[in-house]
PDB file of N, CA, C, O and CB in Angstrom:
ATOM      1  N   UNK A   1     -15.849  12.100  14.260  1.00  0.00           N
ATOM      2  CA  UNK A   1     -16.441  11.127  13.364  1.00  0.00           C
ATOM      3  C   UNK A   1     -15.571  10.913  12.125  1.00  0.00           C
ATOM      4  O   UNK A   1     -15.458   9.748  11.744  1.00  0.00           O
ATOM      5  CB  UNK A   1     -17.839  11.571  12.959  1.00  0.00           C
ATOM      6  N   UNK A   2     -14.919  11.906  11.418  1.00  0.00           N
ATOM      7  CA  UNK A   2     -13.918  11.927  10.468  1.00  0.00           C
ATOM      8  C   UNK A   2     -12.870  10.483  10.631  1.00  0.00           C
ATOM      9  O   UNK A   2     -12.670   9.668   9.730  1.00  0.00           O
ATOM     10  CB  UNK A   2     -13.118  13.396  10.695  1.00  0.00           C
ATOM     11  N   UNK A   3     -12.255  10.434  12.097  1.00  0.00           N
ATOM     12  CA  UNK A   3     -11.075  10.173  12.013  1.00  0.00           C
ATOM     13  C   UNK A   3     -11.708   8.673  12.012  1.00  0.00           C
ATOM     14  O   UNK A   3     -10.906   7.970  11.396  1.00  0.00           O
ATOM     15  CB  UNK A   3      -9.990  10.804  13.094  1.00  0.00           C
ATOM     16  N   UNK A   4     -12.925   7.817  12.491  1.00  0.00           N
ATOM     17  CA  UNK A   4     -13.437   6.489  12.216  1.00  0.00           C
ATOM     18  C   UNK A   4     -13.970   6.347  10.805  1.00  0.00           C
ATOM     19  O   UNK A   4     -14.303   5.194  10.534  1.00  0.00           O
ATOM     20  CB  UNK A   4     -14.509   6.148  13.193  1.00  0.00           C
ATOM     21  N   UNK A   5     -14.135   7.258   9.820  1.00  0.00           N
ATOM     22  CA  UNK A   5     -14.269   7.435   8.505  1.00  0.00           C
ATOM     23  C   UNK A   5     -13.276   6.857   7.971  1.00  0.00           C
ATOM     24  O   UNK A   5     -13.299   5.661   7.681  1.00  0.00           O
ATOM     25  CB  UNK A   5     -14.384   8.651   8.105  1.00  0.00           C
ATOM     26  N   UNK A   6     -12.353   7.564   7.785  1.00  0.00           N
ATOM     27  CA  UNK A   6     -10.804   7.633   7.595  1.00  0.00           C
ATOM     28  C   UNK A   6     -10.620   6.553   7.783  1.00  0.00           C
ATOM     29  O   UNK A   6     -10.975   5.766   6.905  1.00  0.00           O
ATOM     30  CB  UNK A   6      -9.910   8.447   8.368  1.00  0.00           C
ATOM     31  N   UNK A   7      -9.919   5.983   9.137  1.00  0.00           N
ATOM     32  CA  UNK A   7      -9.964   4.172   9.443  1.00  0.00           C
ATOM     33  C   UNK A   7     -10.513   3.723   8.950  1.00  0.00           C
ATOM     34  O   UNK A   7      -9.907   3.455   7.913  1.00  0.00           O
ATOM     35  CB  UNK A   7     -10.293   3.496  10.452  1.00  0.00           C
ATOM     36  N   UNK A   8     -11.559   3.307   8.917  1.00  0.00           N
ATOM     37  CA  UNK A   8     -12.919   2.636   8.431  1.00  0.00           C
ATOM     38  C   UNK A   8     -12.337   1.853   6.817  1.00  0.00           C
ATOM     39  O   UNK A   8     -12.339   0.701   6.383  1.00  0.00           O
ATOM     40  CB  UNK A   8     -14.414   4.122   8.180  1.00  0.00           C
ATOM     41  N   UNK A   9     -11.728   3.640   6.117  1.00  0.00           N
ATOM     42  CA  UNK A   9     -11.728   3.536   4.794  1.00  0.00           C
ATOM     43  C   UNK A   9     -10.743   2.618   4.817  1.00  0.00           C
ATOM     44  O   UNK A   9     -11.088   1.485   4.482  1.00  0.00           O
ATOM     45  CB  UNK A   9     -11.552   4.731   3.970  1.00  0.00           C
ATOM     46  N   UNK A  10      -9.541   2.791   5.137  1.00  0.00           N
ATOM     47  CA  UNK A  10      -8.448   1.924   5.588  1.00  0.00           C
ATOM     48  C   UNK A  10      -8.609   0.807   5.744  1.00  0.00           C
ATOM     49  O   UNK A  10      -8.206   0.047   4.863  1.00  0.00           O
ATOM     50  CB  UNK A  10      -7.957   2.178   6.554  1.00  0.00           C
ATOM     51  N   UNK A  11      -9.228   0.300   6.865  1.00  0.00           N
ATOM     52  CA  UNK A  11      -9.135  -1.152   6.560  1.00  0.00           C
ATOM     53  C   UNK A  11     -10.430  -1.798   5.624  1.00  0.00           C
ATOM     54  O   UNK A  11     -10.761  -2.976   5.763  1.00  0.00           O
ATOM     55  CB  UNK A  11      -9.059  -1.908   8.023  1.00  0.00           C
ATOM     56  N   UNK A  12     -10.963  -1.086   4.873  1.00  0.00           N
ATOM     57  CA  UNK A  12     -11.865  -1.850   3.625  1.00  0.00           C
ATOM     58  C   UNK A  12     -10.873  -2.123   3.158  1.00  0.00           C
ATOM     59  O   UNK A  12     -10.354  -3.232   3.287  1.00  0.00           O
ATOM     60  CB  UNK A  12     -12.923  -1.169   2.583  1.00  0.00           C
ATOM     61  N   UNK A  13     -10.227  -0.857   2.295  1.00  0.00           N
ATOM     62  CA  UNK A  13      -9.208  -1.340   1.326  1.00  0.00           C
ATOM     63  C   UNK A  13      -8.450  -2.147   1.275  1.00  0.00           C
ATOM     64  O   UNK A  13      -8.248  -2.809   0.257  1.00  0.00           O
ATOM     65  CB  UNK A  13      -8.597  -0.782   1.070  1.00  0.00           C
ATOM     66  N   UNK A  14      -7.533  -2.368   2.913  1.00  0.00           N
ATOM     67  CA  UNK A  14      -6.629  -3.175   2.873  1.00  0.00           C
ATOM     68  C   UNK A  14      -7.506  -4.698   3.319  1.00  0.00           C
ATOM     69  O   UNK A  14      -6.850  -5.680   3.667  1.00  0.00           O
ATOM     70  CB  UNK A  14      -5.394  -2.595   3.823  1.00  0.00           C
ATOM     71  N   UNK A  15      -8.868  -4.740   3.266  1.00  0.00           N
ATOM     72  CA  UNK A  15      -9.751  -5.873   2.932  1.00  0.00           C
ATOM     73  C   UNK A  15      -9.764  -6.509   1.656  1.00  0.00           C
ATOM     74  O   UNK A  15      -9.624  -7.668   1.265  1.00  0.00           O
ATOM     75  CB  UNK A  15     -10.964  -5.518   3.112  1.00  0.00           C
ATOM     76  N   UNK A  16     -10.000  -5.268   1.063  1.00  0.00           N
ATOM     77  CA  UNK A  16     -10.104  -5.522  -0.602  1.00  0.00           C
ATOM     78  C   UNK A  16      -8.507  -5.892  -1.575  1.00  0.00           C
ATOM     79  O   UNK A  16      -8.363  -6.267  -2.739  1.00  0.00           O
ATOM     80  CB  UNK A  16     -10.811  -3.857  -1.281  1.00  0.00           C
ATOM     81  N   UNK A  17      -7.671  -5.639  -0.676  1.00  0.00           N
ATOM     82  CA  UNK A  17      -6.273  -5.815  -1.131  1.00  0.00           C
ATOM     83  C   UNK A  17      -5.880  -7.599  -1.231  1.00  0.00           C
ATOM     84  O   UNK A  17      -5.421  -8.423  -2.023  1.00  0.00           O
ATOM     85  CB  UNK A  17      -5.230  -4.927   0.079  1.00  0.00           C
ATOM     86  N   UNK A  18      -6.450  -7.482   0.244  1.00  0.00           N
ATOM     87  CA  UNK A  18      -5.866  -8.806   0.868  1.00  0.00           C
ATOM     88  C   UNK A  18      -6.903 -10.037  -0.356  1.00  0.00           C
ATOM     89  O   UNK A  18      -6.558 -11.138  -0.783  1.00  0.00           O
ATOM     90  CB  UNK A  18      -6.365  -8.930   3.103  1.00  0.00           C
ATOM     91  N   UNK A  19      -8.047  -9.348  -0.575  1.00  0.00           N
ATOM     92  CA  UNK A  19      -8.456 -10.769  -0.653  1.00  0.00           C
ATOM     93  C   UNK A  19      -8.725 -10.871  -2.735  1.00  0.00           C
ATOM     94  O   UNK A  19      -9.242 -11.744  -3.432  1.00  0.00           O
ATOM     95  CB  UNK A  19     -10.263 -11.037   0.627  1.00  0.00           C
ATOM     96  N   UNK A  20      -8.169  -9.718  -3.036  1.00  0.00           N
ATOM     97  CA  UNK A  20      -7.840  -9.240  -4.321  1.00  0.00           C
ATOM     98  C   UNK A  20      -6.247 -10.303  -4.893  1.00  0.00           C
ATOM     99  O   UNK A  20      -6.115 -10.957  -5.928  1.00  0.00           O
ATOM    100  CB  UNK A  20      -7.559  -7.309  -4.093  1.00  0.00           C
ATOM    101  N   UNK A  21      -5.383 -10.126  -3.887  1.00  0.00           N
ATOM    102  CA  UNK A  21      -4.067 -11.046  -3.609  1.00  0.00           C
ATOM    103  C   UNK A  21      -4.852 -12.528  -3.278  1.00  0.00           C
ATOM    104  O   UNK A  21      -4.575 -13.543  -3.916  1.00  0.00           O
ATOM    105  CB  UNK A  21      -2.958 -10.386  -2.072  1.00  0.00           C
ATOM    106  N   UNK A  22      -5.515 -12.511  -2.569  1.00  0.00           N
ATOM    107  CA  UNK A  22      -6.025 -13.931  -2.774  1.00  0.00           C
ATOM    108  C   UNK A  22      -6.558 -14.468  -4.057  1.00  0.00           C
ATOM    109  O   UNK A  22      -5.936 -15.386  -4.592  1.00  0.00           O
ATOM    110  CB  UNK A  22      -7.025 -14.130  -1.915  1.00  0.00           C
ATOM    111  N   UNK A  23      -7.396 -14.105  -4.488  1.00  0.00           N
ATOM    112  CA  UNK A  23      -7.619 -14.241  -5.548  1.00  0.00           C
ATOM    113  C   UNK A  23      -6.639 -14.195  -6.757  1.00  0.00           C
ATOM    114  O   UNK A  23      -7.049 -14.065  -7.910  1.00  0.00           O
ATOM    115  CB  UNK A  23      -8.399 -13.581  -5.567  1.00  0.00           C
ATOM    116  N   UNK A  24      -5.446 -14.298  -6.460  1.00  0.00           N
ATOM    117  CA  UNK A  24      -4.764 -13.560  -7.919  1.00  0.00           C
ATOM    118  C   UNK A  24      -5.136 -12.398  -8.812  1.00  0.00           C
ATOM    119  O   UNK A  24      -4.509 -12.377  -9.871  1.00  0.00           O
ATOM    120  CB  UNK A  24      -4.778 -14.440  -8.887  1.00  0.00           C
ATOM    121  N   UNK A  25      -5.993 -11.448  -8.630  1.00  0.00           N
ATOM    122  CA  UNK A  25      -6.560 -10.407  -9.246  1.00  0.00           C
ATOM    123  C   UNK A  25      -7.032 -11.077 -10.450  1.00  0.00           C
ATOM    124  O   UNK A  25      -6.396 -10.887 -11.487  1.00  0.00           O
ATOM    125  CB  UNK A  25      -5.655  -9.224  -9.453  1.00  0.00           C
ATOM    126  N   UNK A  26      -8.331 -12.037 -10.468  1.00  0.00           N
ATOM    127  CA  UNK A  26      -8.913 -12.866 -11.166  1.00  0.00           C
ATOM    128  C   UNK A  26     -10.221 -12.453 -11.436  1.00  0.00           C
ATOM    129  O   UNK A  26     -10.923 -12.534 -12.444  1.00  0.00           O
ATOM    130  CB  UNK A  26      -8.835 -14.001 -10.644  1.00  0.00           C
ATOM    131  N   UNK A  27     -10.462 -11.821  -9.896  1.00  0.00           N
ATOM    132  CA  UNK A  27     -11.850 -11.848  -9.623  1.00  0.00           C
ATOM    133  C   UNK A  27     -12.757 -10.117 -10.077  1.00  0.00           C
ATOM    134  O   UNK A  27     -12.159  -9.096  -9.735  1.00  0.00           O
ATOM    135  CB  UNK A  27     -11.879 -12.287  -7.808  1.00  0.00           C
ATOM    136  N   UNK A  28     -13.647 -10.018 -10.554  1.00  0.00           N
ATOM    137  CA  UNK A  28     -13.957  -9.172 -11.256  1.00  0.00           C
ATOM    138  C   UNK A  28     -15.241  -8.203  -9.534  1.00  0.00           C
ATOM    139  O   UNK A  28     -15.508  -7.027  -9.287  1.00  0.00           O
ATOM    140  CB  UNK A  28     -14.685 -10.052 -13.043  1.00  0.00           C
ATOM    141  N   UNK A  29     -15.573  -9.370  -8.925  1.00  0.00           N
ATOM    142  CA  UNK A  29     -16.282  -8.556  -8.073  1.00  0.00           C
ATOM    143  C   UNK A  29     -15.470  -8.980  -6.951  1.00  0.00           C
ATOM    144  O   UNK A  29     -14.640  -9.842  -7.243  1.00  0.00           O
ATOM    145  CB  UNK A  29     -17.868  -8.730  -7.985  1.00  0.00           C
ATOM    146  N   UNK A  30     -15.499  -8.478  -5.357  1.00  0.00           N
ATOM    147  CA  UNK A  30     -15.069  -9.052  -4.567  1.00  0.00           C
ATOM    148  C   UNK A  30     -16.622  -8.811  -3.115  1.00  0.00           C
ATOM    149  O   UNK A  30     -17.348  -7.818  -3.059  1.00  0.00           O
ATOM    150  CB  UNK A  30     -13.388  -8.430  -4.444  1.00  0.00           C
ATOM    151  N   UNK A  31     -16.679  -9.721  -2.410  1.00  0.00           N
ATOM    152  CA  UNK A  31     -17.558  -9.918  -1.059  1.00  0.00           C
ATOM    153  C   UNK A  31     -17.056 -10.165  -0.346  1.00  0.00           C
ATOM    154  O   UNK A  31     -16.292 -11.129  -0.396  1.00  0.00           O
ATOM    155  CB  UNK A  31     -18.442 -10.657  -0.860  1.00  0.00           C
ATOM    156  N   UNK A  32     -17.285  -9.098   1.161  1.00  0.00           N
ATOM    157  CA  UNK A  32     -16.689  -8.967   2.147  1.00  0.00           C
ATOM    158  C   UNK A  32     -17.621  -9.412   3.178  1.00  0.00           C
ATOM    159  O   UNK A  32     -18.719  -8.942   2.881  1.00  0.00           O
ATOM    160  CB  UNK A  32     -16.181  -7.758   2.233  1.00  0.00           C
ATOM    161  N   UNK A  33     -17.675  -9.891   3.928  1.00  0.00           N
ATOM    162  CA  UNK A  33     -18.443 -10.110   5.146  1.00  0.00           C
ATOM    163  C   UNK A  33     -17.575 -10.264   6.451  1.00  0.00           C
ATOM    164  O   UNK A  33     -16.601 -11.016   6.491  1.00  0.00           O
ATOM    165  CB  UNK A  33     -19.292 -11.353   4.952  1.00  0.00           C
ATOM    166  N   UNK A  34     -17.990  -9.508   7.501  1.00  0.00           N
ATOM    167  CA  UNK A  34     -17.258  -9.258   8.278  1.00  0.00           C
ATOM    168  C   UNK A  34     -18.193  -9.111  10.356  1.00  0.00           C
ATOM    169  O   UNK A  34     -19.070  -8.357  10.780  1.00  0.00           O
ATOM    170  CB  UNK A  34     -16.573  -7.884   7.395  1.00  0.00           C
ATOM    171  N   UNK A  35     -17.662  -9.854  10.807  1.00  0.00           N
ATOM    172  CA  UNK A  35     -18.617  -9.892  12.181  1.00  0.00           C
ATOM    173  C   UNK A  35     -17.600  -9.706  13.392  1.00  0.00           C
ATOM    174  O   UNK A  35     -16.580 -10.394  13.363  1.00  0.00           O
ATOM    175  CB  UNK A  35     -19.535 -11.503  12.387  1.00  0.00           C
ATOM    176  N   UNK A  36     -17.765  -8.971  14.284  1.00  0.00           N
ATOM    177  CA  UNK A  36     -17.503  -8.493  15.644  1.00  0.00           C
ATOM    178  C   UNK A  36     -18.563  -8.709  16.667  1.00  0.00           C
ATOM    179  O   UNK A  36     -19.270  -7.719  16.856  1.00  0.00           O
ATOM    180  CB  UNK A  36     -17.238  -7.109  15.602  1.00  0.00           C
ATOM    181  N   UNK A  37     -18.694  -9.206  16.999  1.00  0.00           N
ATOM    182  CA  UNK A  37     -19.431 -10.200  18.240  1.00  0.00           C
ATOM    183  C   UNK A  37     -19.064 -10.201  19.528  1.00  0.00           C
ATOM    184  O   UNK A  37     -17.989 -10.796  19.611  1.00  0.00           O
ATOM    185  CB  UNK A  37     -19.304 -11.582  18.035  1.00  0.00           C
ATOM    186  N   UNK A  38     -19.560  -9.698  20.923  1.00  0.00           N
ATOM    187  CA  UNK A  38     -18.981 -10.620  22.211  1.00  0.00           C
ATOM    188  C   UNK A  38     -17.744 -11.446  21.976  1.00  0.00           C
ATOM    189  O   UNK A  38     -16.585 -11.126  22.241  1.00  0.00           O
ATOM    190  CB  UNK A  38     -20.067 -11.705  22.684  1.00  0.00           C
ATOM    191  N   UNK A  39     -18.136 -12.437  21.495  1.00  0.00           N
ATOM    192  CA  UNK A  39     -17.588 -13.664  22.063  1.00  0.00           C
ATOM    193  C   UNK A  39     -16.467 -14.410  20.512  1.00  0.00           C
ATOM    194  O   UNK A  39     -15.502 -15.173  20.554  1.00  0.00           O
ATOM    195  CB  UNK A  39     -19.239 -14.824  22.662  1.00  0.00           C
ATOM    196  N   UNK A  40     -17.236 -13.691  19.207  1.00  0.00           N
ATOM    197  CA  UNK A  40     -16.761 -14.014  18.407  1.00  0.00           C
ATOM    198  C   UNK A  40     -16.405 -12.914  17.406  1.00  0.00           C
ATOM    199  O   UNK A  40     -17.031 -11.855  17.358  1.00  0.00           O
ATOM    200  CB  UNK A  40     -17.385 -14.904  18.121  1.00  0.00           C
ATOM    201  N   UNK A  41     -15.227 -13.251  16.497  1.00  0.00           N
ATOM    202  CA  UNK A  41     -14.564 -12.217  16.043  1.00  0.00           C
ATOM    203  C   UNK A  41     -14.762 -13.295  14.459  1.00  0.00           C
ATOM    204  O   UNK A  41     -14.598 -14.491  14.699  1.00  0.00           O
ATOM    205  CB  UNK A  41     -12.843 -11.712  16.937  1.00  0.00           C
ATOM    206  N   UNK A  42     -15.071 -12.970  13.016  1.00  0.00           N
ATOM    207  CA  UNK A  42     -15.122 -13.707  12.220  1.00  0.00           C
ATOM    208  C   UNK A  42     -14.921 -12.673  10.812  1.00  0.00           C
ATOM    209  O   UNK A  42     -14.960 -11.443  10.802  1.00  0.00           O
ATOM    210  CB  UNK A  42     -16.344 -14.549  12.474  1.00  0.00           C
ATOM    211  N   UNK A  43     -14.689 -13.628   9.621  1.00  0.00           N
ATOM    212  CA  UNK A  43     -15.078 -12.352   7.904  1.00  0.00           C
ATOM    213  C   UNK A  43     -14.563 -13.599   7.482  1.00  0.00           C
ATOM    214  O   UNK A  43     -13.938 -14.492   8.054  1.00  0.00           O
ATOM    215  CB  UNK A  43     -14.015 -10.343   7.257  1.00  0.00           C
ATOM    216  N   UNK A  44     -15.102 -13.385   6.022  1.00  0.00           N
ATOM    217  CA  UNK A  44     -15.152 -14.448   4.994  1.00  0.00           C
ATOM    218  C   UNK A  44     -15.293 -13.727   3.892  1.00  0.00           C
ATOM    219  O   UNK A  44     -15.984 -12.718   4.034  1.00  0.00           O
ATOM    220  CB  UNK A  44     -16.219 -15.495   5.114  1.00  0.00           C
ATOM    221  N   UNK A  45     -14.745 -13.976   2.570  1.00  0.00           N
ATOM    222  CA  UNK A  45     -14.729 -13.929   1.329  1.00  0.00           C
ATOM    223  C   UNK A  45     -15.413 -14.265   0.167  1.00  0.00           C
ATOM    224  O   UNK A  45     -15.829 -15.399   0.404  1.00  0.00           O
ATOM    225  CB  UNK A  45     -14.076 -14.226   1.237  1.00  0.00           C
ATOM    226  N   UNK A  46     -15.929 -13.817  -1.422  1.00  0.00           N
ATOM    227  CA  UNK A  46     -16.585 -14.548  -2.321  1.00  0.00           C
ATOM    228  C   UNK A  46     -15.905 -13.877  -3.454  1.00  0.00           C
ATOM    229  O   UNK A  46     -16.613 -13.021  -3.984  1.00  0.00           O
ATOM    230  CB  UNK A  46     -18.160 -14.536  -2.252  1.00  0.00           C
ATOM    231  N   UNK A  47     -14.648 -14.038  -4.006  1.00  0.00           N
ATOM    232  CA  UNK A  47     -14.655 -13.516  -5.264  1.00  0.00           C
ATOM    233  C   UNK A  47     -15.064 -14.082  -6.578  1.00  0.00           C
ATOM    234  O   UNK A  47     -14.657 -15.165  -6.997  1.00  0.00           O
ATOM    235  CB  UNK A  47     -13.624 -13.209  -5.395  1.00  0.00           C
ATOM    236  N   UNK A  48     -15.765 -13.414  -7.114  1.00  0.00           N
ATOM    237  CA  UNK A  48     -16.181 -13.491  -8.531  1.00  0.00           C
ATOM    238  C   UNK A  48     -15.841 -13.282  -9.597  1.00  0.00           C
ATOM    239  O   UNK A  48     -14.981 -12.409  -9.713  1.00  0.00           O
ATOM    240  CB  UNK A  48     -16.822 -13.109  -8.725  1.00  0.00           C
ATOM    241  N   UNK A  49     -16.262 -13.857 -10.654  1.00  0.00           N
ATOM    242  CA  UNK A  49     -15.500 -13.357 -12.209  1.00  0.00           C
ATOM    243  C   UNK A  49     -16.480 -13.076 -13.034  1.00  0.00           C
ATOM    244  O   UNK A  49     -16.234 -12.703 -14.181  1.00  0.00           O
ATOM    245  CB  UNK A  49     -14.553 -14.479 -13.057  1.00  0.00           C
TER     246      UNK A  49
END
């Protein structure tokens, strides 16, 4: 269970990186939403100030 922890943590961050760089590091909060589906694979963004 550790080692999907570990990952897990990994790609938040490099979630929070990516969309931190999107933002120009502007945004004071950041929202992640993220879906794995059958058929569909999707995530979307909301940064805030």
């Amino acid at each position: 269970m550790k080692e999907f922890e570990d990952r897990f943590s990994e790609l938040q961050a490099d979630m929070v990186s990516i969309c931190m760089e999107y933002a120009k590091d502007r945004a004071d909060k950041v929202y992640i939403y993220a879906s794995c589906e059958v058929t569909n694979i999707g995530a979307s963004n909301i940064n805030t100030k």
